[in-house]
N, C-alpha and C positions, 0 to 999 in steps of 0.2 A: 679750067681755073685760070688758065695766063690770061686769057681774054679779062677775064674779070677784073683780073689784076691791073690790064690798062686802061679801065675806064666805061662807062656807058656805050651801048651802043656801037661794039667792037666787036669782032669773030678773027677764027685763027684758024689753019689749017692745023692740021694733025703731022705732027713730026715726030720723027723714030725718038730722034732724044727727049718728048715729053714722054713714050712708053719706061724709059731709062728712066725718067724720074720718077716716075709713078713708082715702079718698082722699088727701087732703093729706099722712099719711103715704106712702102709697106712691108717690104725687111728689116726697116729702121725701128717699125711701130712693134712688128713679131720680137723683136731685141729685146726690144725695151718692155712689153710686155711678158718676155722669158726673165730679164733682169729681176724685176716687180716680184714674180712668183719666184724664183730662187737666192730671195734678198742678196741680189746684189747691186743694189743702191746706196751708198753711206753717206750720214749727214755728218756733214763740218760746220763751226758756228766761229764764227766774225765777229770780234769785238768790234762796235759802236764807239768813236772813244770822244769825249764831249772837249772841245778843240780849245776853251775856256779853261780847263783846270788838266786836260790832258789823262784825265780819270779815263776808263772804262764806265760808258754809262749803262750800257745793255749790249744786246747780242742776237746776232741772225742766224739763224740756222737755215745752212743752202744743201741742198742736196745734189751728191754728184753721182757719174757712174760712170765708171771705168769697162770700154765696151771690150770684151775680150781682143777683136780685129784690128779695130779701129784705135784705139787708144781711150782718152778722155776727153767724155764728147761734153761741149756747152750746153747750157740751158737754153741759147736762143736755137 
C-alpha cells in the first residue's frame, strides 16, 4: 500500500516497520469491531449555530469512542 501511496509506477521494499503497521491496524480494527458489538461507541451532537441571528439552526451528530488503552481516539 506505501507504494501506492506515492504514485504510479513505484515499488517499495518490505520493512519490519510496515509489519508494525499492518499490525496495529489490525488491532485497531478487532478494537473497534469489539467496541461496536459491546456498544461502546457514544454519539454526541454539535449545535450548527446560524452566525446571522446567532440561533442554533440544527445539529450533528458525531460519534466517538473512548478506546480503553489508548484514550479518545479521532475519526480520521
Amino acid at each position: 500500500y506505501k507504494a501506492k501511496e506515492l504514485g504510479k509506477n513505484t515499488w517499495r521494499l518490505f520493512e519490519a516497520s510496515m509489519e508494525v503497521a499492518f499490525r496495529n491496524r489490525q488491532l485497531m480494527k478487532a478494537d473497534l469491531r469489539t467496541a461496536v458489538e459491546s456498544k461502546g461507541l457514544r454519539v454526541v451532537y454539535q449545535p450548527i449555530v446560524a452566525m446571522s441571528t446567532m440561533r442554533i439552526a440544527s445539529c450533528e451528530a458525531l460519534c466517538r469512542w473512548d478506546h480503553s488503552d489508548l484514550g479518545p481516539i479521532s475519526p480520521s
